[in-house]
C-alpha positions as CSV (number, residue, x, y, z in Angstrom):
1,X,164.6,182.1,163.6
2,X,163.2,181.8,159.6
3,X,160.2,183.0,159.0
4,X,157.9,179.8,158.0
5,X,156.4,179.5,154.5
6,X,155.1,176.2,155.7
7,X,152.9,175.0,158.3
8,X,153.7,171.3,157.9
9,X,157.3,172.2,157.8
10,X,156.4,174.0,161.3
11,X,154.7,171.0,162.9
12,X,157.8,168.8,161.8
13,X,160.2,171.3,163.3
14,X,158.1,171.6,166.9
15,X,157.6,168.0,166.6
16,X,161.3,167.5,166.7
17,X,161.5,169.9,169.4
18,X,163.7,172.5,167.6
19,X,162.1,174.9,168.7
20,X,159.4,175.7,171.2
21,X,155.6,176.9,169.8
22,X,156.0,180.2,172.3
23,X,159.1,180.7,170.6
24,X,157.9,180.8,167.3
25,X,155.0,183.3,168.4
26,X,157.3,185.6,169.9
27,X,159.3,186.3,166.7
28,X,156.1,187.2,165.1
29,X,155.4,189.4,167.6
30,X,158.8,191.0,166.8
31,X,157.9,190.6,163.5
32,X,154.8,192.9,164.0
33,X,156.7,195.5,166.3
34,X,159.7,195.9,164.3
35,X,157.3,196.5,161.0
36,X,154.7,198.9,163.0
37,X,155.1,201.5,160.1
38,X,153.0,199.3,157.6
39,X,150.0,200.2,160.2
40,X,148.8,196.1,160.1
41,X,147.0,195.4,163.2
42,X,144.7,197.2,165.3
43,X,145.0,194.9,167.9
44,X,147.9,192.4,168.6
45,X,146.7,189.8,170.9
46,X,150.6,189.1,172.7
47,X,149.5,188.0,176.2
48,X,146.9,185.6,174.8
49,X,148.8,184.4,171.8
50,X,151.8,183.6,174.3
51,X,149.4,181.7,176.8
52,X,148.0,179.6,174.1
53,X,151.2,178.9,172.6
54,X,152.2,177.6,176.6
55,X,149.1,175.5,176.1
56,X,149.7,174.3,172.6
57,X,153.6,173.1,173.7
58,X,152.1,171.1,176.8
59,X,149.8,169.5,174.8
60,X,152.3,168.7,172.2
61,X,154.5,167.2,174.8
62,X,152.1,164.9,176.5
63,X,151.8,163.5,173.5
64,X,148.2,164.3,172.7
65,X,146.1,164.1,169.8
66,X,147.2,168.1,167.9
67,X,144.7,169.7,165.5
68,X,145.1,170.0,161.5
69,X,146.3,173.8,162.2
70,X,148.6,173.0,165.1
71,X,150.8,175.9,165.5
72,X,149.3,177.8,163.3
73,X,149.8,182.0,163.8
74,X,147.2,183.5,162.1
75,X,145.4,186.8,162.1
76,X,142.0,188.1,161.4
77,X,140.6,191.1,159.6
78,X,138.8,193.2,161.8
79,X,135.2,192.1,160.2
80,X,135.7,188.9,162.3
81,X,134.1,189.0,165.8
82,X,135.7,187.0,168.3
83,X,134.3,186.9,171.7
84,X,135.6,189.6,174.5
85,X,138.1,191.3,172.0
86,X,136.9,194.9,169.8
87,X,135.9,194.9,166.6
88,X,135.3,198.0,164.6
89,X,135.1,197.3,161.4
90,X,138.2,199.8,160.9
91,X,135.1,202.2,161.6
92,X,134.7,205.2,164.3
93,X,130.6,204.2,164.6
94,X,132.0,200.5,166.3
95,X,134.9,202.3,168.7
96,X,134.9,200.5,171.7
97,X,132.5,197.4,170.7
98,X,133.4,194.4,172.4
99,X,132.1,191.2,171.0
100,X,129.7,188.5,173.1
101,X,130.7,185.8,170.7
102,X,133.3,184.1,168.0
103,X,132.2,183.7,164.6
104,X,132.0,180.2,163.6
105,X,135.7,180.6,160.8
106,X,137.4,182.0,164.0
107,X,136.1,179.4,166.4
108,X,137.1,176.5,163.9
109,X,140.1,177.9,163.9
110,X,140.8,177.9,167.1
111,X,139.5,174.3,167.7
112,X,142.4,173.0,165.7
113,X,145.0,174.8,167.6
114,X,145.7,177.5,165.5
115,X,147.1,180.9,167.5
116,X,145.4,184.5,166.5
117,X,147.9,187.0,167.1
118,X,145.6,189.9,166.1
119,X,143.0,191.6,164.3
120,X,144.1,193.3,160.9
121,X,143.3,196.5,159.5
122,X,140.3,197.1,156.5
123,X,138.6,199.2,154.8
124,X,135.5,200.7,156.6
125,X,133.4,198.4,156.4
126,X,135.1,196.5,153.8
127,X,134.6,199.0,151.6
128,X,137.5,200.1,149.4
129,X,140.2,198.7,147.3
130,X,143.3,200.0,148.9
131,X,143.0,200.1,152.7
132,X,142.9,203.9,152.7
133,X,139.4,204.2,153.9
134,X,140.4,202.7,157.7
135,X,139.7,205.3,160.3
136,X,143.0,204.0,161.2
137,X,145.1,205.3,158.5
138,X,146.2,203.6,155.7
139,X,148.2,200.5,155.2
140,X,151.1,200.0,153.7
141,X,152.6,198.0,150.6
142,X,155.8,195.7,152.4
143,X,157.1,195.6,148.9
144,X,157.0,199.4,148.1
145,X,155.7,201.6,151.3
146,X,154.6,204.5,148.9
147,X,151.8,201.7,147.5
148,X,148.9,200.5,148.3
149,X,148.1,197.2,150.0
150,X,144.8,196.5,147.8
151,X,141.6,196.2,149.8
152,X,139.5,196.1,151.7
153,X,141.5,192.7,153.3
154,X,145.1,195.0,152.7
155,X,146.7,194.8,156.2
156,X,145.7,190.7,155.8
157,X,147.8,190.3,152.4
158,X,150.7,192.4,153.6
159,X,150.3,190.5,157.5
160,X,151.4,187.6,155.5
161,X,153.2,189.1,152.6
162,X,155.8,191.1,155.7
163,X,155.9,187.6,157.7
164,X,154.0,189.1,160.2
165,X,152.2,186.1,160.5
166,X,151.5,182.4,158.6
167,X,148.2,182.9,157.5
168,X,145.1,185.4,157.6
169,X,141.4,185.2,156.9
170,X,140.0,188.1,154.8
171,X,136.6,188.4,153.2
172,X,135.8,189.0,149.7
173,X,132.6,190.8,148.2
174,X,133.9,191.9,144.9
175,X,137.5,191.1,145.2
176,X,138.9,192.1,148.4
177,X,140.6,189.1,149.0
178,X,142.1,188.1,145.4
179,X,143.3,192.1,144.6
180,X,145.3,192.8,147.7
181,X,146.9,189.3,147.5
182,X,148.0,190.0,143.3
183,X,149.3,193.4,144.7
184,X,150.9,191.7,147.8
185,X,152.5,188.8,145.9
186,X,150.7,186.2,148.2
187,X,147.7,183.8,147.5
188,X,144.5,184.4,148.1
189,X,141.1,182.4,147.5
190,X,137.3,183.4,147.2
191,X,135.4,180.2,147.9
192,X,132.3,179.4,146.4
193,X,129.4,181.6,148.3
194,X,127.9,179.5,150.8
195,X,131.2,177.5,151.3
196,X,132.2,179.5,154.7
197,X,129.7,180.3,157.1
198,X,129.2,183.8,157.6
199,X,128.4,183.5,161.0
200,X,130.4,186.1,162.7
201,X,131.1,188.3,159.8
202,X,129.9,192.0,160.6
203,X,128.0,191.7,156.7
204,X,128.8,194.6,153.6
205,X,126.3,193.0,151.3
206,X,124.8,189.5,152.2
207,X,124.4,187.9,149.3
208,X,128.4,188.5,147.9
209,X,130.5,188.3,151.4
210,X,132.7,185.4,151.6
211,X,135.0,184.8,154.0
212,X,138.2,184.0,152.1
213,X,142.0,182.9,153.2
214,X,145.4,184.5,152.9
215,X,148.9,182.1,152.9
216,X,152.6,181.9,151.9
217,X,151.5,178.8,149.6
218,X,148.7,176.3,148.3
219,X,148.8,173.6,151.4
220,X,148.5,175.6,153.8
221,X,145.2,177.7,152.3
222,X,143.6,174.7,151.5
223,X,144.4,173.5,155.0
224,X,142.5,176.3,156.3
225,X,139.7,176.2,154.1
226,X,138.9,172.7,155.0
227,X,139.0,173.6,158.2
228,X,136.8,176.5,158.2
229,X,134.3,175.3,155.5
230,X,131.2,173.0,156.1
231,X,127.6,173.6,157.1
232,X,126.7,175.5,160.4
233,X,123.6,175.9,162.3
234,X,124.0,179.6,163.0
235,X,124.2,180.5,158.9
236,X,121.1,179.5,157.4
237,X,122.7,180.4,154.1
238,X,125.3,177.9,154.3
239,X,125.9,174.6,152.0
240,X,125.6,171.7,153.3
241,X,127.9,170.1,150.5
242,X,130.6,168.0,151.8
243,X,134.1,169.5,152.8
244,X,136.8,167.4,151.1
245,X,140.0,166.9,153.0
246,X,141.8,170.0,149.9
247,X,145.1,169.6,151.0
248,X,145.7,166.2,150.3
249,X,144.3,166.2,147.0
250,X,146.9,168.4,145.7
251,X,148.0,166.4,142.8
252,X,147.8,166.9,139.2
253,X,148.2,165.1,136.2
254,X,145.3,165.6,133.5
255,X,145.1,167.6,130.6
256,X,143.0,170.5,130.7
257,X,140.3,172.7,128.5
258,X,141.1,176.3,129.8
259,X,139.3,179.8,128.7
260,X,141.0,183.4,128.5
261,X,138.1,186.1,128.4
262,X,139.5,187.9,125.2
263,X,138.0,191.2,126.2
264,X,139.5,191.3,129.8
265,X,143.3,190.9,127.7
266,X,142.0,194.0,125.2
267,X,140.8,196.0,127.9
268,X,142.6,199.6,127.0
269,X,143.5,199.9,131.6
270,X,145.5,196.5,131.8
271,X,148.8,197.0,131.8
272,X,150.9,196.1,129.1
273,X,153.4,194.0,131.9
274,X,150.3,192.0,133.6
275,X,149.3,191.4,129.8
276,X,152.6,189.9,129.1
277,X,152.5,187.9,132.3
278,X,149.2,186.2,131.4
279,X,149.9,185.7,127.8
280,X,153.4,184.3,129.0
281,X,151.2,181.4,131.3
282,X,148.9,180.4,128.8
283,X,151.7,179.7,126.1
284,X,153.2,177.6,128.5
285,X,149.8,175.5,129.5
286,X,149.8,175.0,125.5
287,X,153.4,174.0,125.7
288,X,152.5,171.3,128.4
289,X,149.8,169.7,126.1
290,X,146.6,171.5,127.5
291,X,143.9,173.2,125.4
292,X,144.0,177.0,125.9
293,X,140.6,179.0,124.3
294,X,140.1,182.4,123.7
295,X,136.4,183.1,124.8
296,X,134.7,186.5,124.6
297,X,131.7,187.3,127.6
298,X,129.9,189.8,125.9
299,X,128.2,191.4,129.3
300,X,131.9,191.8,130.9
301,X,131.0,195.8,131.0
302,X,127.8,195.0,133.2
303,X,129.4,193.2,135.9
304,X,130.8,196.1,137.6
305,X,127.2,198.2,137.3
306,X,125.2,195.2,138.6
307,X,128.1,194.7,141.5
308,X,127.3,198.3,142.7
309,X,123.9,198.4,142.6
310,X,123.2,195.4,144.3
311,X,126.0,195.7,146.9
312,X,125.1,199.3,147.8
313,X,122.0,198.4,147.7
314,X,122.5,195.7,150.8
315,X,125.1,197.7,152.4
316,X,122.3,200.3,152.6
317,X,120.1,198.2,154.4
318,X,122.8,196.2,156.6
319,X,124.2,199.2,158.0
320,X,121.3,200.8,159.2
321,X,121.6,198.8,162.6
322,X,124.6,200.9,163.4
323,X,122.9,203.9,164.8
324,X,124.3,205.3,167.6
325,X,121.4,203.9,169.9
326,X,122.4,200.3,171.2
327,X,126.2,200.0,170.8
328,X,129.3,202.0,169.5
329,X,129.6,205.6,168.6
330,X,126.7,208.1,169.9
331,X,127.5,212.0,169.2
332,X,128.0,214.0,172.3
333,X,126.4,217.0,170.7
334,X,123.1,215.1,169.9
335,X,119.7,216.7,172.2
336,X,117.2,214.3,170.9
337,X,116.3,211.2,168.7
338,X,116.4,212.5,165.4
339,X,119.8,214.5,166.2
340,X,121.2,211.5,167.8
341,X,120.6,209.5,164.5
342,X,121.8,211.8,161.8
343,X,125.0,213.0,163.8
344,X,126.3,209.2,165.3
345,X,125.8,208.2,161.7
346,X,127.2,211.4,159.9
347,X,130.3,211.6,162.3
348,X,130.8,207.8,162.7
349,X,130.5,206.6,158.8
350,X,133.5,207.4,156.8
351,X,133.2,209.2,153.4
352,X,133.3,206.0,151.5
353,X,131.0,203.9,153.9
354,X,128.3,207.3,153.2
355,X,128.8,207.0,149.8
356,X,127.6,204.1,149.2
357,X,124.7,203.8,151.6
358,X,123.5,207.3,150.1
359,X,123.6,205.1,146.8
360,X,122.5,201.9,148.1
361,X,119.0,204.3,149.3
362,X,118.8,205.7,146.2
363,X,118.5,202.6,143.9
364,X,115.8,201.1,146.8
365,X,114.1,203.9,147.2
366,X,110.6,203.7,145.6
367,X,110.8,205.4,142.0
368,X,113.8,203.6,141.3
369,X,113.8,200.1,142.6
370,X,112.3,198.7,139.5
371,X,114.7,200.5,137.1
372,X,117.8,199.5,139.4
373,X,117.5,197.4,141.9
374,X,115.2,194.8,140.4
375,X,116.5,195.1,136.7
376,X,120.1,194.2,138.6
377,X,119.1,191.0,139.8
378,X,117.4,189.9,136.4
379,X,120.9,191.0,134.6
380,X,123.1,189.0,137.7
381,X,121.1,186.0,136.6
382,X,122.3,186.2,133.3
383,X,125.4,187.0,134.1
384,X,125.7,183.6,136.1
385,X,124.5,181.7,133.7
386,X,126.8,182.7,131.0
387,X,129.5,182.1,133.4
388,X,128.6,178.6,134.1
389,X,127.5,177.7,130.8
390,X,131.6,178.8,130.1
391,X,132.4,176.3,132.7
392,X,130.3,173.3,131.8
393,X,132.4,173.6,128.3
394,X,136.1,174.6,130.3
395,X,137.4,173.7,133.4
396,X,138.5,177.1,134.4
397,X,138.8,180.5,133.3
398,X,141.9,182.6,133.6
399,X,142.4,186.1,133.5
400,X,145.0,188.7,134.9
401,X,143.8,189.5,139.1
402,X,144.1,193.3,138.9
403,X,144.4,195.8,135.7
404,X,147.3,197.4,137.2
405,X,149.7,196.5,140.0
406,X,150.1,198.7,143.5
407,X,149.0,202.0,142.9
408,X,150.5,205.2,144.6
409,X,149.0,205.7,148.0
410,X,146.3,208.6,147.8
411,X,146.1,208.4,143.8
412,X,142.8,207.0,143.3
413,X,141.1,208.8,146.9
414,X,139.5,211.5,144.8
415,X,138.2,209.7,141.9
416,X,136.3,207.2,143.3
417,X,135.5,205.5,139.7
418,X,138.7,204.9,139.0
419,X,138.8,203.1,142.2
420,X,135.7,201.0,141.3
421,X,137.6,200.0,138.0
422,X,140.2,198.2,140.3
423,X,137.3,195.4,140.6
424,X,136.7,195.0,136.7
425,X,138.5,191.0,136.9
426,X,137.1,190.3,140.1
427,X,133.9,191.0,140.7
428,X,132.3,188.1,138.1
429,X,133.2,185.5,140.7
430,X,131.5,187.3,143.7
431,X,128.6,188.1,141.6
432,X,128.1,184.7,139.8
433,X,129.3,182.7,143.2
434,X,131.8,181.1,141.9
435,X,135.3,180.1,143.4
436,X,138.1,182.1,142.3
437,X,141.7,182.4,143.4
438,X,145.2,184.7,143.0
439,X,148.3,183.2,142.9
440,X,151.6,184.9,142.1
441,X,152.3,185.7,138.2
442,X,155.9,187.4,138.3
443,X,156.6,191.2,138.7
444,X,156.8,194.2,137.0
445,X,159.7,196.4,136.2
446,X,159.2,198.6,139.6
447,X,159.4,194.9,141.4
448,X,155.7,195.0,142.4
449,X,153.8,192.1,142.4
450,X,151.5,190.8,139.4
451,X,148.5,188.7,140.4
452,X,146.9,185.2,138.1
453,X,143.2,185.1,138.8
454,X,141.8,181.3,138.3
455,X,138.1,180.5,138.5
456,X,136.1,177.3,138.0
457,X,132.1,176.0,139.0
458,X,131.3,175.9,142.4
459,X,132.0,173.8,144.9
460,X,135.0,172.8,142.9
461,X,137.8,174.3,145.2
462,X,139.8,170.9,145.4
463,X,140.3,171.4,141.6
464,X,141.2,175.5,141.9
465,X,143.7,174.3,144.4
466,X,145.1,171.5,142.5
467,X,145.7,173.5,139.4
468,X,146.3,176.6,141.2
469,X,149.9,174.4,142.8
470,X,150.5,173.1,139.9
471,X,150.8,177.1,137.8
472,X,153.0,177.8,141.1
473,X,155.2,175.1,140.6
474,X,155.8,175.4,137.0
């Protein structure tokens, strides 16, 4: 059996009864086996992907009404809860936490008969940008095992990238959706903040987490997204906007006002083949008749500061619930309150995921929220409306994904600026809240994939989609 690109292409096929829906799930269950090495899944849900697909087929056959994700095999990174399976948060502190409910994106999901085969592996916490910092081991790149995945959604780009599945949902704070899907050659989308609920996400920092979507092609993201998408009780944060039906408004036919942000194109880490790439995409929009602007954001070097601040900040303040008292890791060693605190948390935390609450503490604590914390969110304010001032005048913005494709496994472990640098494209969308997506832009001489980023105004992901198809068909 082929590996499907295509979900409606699925559907037709099942339709026409070439092939049953438990067939289909058990070659990606081969799939997954057969690729173990690449250290995807921490959980592969076999028995009750097969039982659904049993209960899928029957319903097919009777001739019922079938969901808009019918047949869909799709995995979740392991931020997602979903009732009575573990979630960890790839961290030790959550080893052997079971969760009392689904998440609102999961249970939509399942409500149009899409099939979860599994729960992918992260970085702790989300936390990373290469899938290293999983108590699990790393992850690997399917297109060159000595590279990384990107992060912190890497097992989710390369579940898809590998065929290991159709589709996955990843989140994105500051980029871990659209960087592993530029290094993993697949598409990935950051919706507008508020567009998802986040009902069911085990949160990094509130105010950035978005719950994002991994797929083969266009259709079949903004299939899922309309799904997913829409107001929900549980998520007082969530929009209430209207959820347009994406994957039907696919078409394209208008010309365009587009920006290139001339300092990310100048910026000394970009390499020279990912500059060629973009350069090479916005010659040809020019060639098809669209106007194509070189803009210059003079605050580009404060984005990554204000990212850090605020998200360690958050992370700081989210993560003090996991302490060893009510669920997950407790340290054997530890003979009373204070020692049962400080070790579960010192033992269970990784390296990174201490890190950053250590930093997040520092900027809150009281001599320093002023010059930090609260200076952060008068510069993210700017920041934001720069951005959209740029997009009131262009319809989007496009830049290169990542400065640099895959990077060697272990290269970046000890430096953990150079890591943050990986973020330098992506974190304006998570810190502005606007949509943004990566789409495949070519390779580089060492065959590794190079990632487009597009980014428009919120709410405006029927547009991102629609131009994003038409850059993938061109």
């Amino acid at each position: 059996m082929e590996t499907y690109h295509s979900l409606k292409f699925l559907q037709q096929e099942l339709k026409q009864q070439k092939y049953t829906l438990k067939s289909v799930v058990e070659h990606y269950l081969k799939q997954i086996e057969e690729q173990k090495h690449l250290n995807v899944f921490l959980d592969v849900y076999d028995t009750e992907a097969l039982a659904k697909a049993d209960e899928l087929q029957e319903k097919l056959d009777a001739g019922q009404p079938i969901g808009k994700l019918f047949g869909l095999v799709i995995g979740i990174k392991d931020v997602l809860v979903h009732q009575n399976h573990e979630v960890r948060s790839a961290s030790k502190i959550l080893e052997g936490f079971e969760s009392q409910f689904t998440g609102t994106a999961v249970q939509r999901l399942i409500e149009e008969d899409a099939i979860i085969i599994g729960a992918q592996n992260c970085d702790e916490f989300a936390m990373g940008s290469s899938t290293e910092n999983s108590t699990y081991g790393p992850t690997l790149n399917a297109a060159d095992n000595s590279r990384v995945p990107g992060g912190s959604s890497g097992a989710s780009a390369v579940s898809v990238q590998a065929g290991l599945c159709m589709a996955s949902l990843g989140t994105d704070t500051g980029g871990s959706v659209r960087q592993p899907a530029a290094f993993c050659g697949v598409v990935g989308i950051k919706p507008t903040y508020s567009r998802v609920s986040r009902y069911g996400l085990i949160a990094f920092a509130s105010s950035f987490d978005c719950i994002g979507v991994f797929s083969n092609n266009i259709e079949d993201n903004a299939r899922i997204l309309e799904v997913v998408a829409g107001h929900d009780e549980y998520d007082s944060t969530v929009s209430r906007e209207d959820v347009p039906v994406y994957a039907d408004n696919l078409q394209f036919n208008k010309k365009l006002k587009i920006a290139y942000v001339k300092e990310t194109l100048e910026n000394e880490a970009l390499q020279s083949e990912i500059k060629e790439a973009t350069l090479s995409k916005l010659e040809w929009l020019k060639s098809e008749g669209h106007q194509v602007n070189e803009v210059t954001f003079p605050h580009l070097d404060y984005l990554l500061p204000t990212y850090y601040i605020l998200t360690t900040a958050e992370a700081s303040t989210n993560l003090s619930r996991f302490d060893g008292v009510r669920y997950g890791y407790r340290a054997p060693e530890a003979h009373n309150i204070e020692s049962m605190y400080k070790l579960s948390r010192s033992q269970g935390f990784g390296e990174e995921v201490k890190r950053r609450i250590m930093l997040g503490t520092f900027v809150l604590s009281a001599s320093y929220f002023d010059a930090y914390y609260t200076k952060a969110q008068k510069v993210r304010r700017i920041l934001r409306d720069e951005t959209r001032a740029m997009l009131a005048e262009y319809d989007f913005i496009i830049m290169p994904t990542t400065p640099t494709t895959a990077f060697q496994l272990g290269s970046n472990r000890d430096n953990p600026a150079e890591m943050y640098l990986e973020d330098i494209f992506t974190v304006q969308a998570n810190v502005t809240g606007i949509p943004a997506i990566s789409i495949p832009n070519g390779t580089d001489t060492q065959n590794l994939p190079i990632g487009l980023q597009i980014m428009t105004d919120i709410f405006k992901e029927s547009e991102l989609y629609a131009f994003a198809d038409y850059l993938i068909k061109s």
